[in-house]
C-alpha positions as CSV (number, residue, x, y, z in Angstrom):
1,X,77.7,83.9,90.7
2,X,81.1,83.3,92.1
3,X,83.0,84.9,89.0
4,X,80.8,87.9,89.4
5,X,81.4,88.3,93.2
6,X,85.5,87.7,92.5
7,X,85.1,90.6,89.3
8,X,83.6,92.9,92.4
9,X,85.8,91.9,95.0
10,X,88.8,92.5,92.8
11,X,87.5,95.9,91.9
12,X,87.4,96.7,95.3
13,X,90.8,97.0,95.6
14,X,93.2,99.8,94.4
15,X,95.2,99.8,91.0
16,X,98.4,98.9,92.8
17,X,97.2,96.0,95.2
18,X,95.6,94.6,91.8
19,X,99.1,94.4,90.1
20,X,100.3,92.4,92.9
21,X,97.5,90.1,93.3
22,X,98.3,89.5,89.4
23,X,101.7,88.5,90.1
24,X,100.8,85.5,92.4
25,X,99.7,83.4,89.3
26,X,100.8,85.9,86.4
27,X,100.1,83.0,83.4
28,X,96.9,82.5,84.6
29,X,95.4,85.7,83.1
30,X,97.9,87.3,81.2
31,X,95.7,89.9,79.5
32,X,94.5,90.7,83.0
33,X,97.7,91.0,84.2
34,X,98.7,93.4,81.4
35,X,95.4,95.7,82.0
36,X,96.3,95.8,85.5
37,X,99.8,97.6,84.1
38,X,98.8,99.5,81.9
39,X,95.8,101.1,84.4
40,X,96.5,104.8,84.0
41,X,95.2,105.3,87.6
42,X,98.5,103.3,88.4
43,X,100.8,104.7,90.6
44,X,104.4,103.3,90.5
45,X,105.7,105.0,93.5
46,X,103.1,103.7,95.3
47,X,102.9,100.2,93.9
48,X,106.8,99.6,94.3
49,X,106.8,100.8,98.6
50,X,103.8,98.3,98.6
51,X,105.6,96.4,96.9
52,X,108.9,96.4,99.3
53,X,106.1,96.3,102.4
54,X,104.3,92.9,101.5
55,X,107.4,91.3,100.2
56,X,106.1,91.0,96.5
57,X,109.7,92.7,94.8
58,X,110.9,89.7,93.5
59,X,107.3,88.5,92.7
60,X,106.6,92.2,90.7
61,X,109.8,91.9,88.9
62,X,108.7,88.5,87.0
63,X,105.3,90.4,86.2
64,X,106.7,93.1,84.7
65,X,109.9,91.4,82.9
66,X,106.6,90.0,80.8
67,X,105.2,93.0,80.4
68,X,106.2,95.3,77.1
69,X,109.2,97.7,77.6
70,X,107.0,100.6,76.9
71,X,104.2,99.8,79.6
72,X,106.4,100.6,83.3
73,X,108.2,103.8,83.5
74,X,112.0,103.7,83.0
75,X,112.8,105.2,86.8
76,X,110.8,102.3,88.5
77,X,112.2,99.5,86.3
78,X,115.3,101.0,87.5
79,X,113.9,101.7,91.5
80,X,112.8,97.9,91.1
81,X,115.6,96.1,90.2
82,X,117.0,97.9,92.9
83,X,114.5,96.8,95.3
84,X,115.0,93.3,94.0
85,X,119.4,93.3,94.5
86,X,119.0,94.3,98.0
87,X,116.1,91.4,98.4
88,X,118.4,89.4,97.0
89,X,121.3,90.7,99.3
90,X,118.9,90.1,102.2
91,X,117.7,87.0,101.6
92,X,121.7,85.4,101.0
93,X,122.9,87.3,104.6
94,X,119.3,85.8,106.0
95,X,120.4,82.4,105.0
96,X,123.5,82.8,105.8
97,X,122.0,83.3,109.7
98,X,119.7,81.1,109.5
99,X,122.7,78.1,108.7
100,X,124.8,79.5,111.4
101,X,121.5,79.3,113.7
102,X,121.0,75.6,113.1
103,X,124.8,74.8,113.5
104,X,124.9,76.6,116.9
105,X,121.7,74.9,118.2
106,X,122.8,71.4,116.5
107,X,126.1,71.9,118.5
108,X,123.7,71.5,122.0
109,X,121.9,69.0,120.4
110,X,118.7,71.7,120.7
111,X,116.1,70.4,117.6
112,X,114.3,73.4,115.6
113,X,110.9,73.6,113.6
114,X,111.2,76.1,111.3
115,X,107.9,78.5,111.3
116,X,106.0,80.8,108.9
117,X,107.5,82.3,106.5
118,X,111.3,80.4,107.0
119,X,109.3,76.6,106.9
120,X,107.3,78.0,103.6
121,X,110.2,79.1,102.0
122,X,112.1,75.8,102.9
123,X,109.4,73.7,101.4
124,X,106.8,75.6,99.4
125,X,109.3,77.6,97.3
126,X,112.6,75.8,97.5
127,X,114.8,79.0,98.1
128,X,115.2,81.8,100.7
129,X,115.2,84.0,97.7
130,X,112.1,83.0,96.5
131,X,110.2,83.9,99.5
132,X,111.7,87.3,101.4
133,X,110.9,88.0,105.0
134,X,112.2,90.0,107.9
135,X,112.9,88.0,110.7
136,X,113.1,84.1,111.6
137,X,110.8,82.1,113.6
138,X,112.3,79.2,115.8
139,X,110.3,76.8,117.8
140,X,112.3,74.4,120.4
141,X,111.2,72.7,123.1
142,X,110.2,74.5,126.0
143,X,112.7,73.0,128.6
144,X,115.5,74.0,125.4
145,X,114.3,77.6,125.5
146,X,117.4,78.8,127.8
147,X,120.5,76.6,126.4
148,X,119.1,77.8,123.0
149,X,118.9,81.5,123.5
150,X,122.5,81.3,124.8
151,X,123.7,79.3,122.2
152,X,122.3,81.8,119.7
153,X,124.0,84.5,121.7
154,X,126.9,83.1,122.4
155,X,127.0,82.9,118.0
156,X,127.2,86.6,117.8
157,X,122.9,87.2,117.6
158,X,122.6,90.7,119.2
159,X,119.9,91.3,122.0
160,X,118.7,95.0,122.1
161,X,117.6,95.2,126.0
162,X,116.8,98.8,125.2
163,X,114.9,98.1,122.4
164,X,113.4,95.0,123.4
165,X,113.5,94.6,127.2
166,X,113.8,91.3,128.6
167,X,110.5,91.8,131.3
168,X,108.6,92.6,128.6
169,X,108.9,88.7,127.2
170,X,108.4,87.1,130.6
171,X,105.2,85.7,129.9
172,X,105.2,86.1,125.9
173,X,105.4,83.4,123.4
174,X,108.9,84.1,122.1
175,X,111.9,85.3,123.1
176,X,113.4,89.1,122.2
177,X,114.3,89.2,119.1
178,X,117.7,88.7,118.4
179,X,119.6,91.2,116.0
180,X,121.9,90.5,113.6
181,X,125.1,91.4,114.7
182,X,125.9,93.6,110.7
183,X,123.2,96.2,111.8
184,X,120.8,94.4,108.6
185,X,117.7,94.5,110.6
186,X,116.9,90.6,110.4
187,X,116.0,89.3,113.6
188,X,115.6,86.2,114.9
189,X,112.4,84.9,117.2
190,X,112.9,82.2,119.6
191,X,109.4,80.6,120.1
192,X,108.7,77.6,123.1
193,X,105.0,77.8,122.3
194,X,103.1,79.1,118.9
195,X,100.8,81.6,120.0
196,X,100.2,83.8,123.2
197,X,96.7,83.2,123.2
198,X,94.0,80.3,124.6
199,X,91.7,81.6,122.2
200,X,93.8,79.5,119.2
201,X,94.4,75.9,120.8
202,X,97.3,74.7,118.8
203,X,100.1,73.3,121.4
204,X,103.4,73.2,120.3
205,X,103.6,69.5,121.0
206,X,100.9,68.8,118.4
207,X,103.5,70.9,115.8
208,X,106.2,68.4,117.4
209,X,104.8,64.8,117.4
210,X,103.5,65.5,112.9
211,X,106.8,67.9,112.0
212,X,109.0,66.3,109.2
213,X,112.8,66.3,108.4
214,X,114.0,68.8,105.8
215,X,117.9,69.6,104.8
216,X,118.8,72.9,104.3
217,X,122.3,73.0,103.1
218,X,123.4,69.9,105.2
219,X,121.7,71.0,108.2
220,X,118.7,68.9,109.4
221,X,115.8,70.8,110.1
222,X,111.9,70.5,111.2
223,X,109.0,71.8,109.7
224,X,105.4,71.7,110.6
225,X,103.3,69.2,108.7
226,X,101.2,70.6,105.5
227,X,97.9,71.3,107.6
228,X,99.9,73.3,110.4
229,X,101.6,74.7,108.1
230,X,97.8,76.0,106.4
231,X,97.0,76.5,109.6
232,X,99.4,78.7,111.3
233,X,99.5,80.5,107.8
234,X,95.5,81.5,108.4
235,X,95.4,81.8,112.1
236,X,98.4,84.2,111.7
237,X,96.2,86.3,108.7
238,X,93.3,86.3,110.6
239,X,93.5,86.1,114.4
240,X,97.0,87.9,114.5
241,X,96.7,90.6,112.1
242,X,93.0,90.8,112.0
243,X,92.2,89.6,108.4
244,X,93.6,93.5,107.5
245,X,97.4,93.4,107.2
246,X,99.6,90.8,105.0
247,X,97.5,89.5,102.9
248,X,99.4,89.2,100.0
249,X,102.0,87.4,101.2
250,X,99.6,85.2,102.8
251,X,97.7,84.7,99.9
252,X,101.4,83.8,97.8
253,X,102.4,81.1,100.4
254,X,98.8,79.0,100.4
255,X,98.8,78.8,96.9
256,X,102.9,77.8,96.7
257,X,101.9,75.2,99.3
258,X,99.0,73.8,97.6
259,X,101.0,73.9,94.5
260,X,104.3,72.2,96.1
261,X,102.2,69.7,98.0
262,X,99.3,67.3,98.3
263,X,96.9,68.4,100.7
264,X,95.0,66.6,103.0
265,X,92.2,68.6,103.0
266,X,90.1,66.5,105.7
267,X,93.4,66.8,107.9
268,X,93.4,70.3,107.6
269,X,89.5,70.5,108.5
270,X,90.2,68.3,111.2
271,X,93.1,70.5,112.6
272,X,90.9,73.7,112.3
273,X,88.6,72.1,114.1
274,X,90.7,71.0,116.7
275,X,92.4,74.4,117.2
276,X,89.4,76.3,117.3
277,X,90.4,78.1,113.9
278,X,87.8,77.0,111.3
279,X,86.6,80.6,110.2
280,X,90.6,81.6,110.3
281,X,90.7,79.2,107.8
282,X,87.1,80.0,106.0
283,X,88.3,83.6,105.8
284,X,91.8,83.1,104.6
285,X,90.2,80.7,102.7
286,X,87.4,82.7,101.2
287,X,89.6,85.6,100.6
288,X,92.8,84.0,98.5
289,X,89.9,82.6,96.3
290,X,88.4,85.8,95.5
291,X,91.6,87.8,95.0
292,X,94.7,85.5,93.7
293,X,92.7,82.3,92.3
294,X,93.9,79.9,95.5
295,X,92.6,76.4,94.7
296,X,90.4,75.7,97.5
297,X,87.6,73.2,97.0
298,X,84.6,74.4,98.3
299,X,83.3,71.8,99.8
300,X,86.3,72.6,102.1
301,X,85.1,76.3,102.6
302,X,81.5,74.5,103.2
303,X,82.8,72.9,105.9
304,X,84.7,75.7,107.7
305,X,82.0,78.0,107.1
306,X,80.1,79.8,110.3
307,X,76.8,80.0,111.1
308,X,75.8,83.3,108.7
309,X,73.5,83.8,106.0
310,X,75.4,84.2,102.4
311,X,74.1,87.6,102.0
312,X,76.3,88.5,105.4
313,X,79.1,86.4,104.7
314,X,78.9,88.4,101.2
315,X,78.8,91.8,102.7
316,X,81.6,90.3,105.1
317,X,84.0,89.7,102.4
318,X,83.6,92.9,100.3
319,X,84.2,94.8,104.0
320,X,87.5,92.8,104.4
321,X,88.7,93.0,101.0
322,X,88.1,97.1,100.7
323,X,89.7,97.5,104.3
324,X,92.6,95.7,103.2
325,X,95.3,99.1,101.7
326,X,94.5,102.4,102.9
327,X,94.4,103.5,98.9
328,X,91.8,100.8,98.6
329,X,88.5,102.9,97.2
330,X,86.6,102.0,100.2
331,X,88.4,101.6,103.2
332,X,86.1,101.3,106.4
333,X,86.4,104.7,108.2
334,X,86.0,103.3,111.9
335,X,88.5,101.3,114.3
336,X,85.5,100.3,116.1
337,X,83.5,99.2,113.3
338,X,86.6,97.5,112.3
339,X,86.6,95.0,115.4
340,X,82.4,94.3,115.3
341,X,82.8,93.7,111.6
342,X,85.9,91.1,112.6
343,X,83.9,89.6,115.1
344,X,80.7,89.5,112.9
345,X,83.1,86.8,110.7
346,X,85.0,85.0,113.0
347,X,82.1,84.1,115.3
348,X,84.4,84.0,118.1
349,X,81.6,82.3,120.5
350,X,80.9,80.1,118.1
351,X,84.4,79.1,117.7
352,X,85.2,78.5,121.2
353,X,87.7,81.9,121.5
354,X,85.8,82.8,124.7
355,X,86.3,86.1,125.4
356,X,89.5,86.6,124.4
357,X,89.8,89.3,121.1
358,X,92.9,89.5,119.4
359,X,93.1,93.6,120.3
360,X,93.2,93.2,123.5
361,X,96.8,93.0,123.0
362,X,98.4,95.3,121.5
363,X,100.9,93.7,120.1
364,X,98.5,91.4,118.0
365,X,97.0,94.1,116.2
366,X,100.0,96.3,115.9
367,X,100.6,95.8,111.8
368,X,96.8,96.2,111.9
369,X,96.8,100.1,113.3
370,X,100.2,100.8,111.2
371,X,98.2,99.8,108.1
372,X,95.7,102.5,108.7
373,X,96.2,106.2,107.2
374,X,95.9,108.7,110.1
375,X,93.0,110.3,111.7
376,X,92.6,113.0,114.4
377,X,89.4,112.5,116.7
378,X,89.9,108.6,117.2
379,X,87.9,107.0,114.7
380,X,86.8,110.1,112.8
381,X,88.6,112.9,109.9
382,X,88.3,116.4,111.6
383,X,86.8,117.7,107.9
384,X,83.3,116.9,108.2
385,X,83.3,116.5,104.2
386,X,86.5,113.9,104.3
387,X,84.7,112.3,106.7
388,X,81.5,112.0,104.7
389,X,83.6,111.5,101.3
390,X,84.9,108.4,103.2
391,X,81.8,106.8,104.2
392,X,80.3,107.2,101.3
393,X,83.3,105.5,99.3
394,X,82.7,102.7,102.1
395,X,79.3,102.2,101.8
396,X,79.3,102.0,98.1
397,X,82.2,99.4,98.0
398,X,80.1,97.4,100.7
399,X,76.8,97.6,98.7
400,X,78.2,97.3,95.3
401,X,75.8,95.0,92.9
402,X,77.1,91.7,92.4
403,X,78.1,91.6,88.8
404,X,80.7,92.0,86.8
């Protein structure tokens, strides 16, 4: 049975979001990897800006250098390798930052965890390169908040008050972003505390008192143990961008981290638990099973699992999986049905979130509304037939029979 549902939930995705799900563990299936290329309902434009937008250039490249000559269009082998040098360019200037970052802070003695995507790529892939992102994600102590930010600063990070206005981060999580002085886009997050919200009980002093030493080019380094790690990787799929947005980069990271390092899987039950986060973790979880092949034992998803019948928690997954792209052949048509679906999952009272829903802010589900295709009339198409055309491609992807 669980074959058959993954063959569904696969198919519920479109051609493009399938090539990239592929290129997570491309040896595993190779001659599903090469059907996936060869789909003529494949569309290359499309597949190489979704590409650029999850992150997955570097990761599409080593799919296709596999694939035969004939089988990807000669303009986007070109457009790719493109998009690859100036990830590559990116990533070097990123580093480059990052280095100068650490030496800055070292200099006031200020300690840093590295976080998401820049403590993955230190650890889980080895390289910067390996494992592109926009920004950087600092944690310091909160009485180290000030010296830090002026240390930074006082380095040459730019602050944008226009863009980014100071009042606005009074009560936030993180600082303004800091800009990189070259105009490259890569910013910099100062964070004293992991999340804004109650709802997610992970302090920053429980990332503190487990973080381990790493050295990244000479510089010392923290990074959060393997279960935060696991956990801030779901809570941030799940909670922050609503189980709809990032997926695939998501996805990529648990299963370099479960490659790169032995797991403690009753540590990371334990810290779900503990944070309030098990069906974050259940979803995240369920999900990179179904769609890239992520190893986890499920006796683990057992134990994280809420209080729904299968048949819901079924339903549940094909709704999540087809609302993931907009060219997905069943998206779900409605915002609102969007957030009772999400809640349906996550169980929030059950969890212990209170009333707290990640929405509310809108700066939590921001990726979540820029992920969506526009629509006039709130949550409905103005054409009557789109908007019947659209439920009915939702409906079908929800219901579809569980076979392969």
């Amino acid at each position: 049975m669980a074959d058959a549902l993954n063959s569904v939930s696969r198919r519920l995705l479109c051609p493009e979001a399938r090539v990239l799900f592929a290129a997570i563990q491309p040896d595993l299936d190779p001659a599903g990897a090469a059907a996936a290329l060869q789909d003529p309902s494949l569309d290359w434009d499309a597949l190489l800006t979704l590409a650029w937008q999850e992150k997955a250039v570097g990761a599409l490249a080593g799919l296709t250098d596999r694939a035969p000559e004939d089988s990807i269009p000669p303009t986007s082998r070109t457009r790719l390798a493109a998009l690859v040098r100036a990830t590559q360019f990116r990533m070097l200037r990123l580093q480059q930052l990052l280095i100068g970052a650490l030496d800055a802070l070292a200099e006031r003695g200020i300690d840093v965890v590295l976080l998401k995507g820049a403590g993955v790529a230190a650890t889980a892939y080895g390289s910067f390169a390996a494992r592109p992102m926009y920004d950087v994600d600092l944690l310091v102590r909160q009485e180290h908040v000030a010296a830090a930010w002026e240390a930074l600063r006082a380095a040459g990070w730019v602050h944008d008050a226009e863009a980014y206005p100071s009042e606005i981060y009074e009560a936030h999580h993180h600082l303004p972003p800091l800009l990189d002085p070259l105009g490259t886009g890569i910013a910099l997050e100062l964070h004293a505390a992991l999340s804004q919200t109650d709802a997610i009980h992970l302090p920053a002093e429980t990332i503190w008192r487990s973080a381990r030493a790493i050295e990244i080019h000479g510089r010392r380094a923290l990074v959060p143990a393997t279960e935060h790690q696991v956990l801030h990787l779901a809570v941030h799929f799940a909670w922050s961008h609503g189980l709809a947005h990032a997926s695939w980069r998501t996805f990529r990271d648990l299963h370099q981290i479960l490659g790169r390092t032995p797991v403690d899987w009753d540590a990371v039950v334990d810290a779900a638990r503990a944070a309030r986060a098990t069906t974050a973790c259940y979803w995240t979880f369920r999900l990179a099973r179904s769609l890239a092949h992520v190893t986890v034992p499920p006796p683990v998803l057992e134990r994280l699992r809420p209080p729904r019948p299968r048949l819901v928690l079924d339903l549940l997954e094909r709704h999540y999986i087809a609302s993931l792209y907009p060219r997905n052949p069943g998206p779900c048509p409605s915002v609102r049905l969007r957030r009772l679906l999400w809640t349906a999952g996550m169980a929030p009272r059950w969890s212990g979130h209170g009333a707290h829903r990640p929405w509310e802010s809108e700066e939590a589900w921001e990726a979540v509304q820029r992920n969506r295709e526009p629509q006039s009339g709130g949550d409905q198409p103005a054409d009557s037939s789109a908007r019947a055309a659209r439920w009915t491609g939702y409906l079908r992807a929800l219901l579809a029979p569980a076979h392969g």
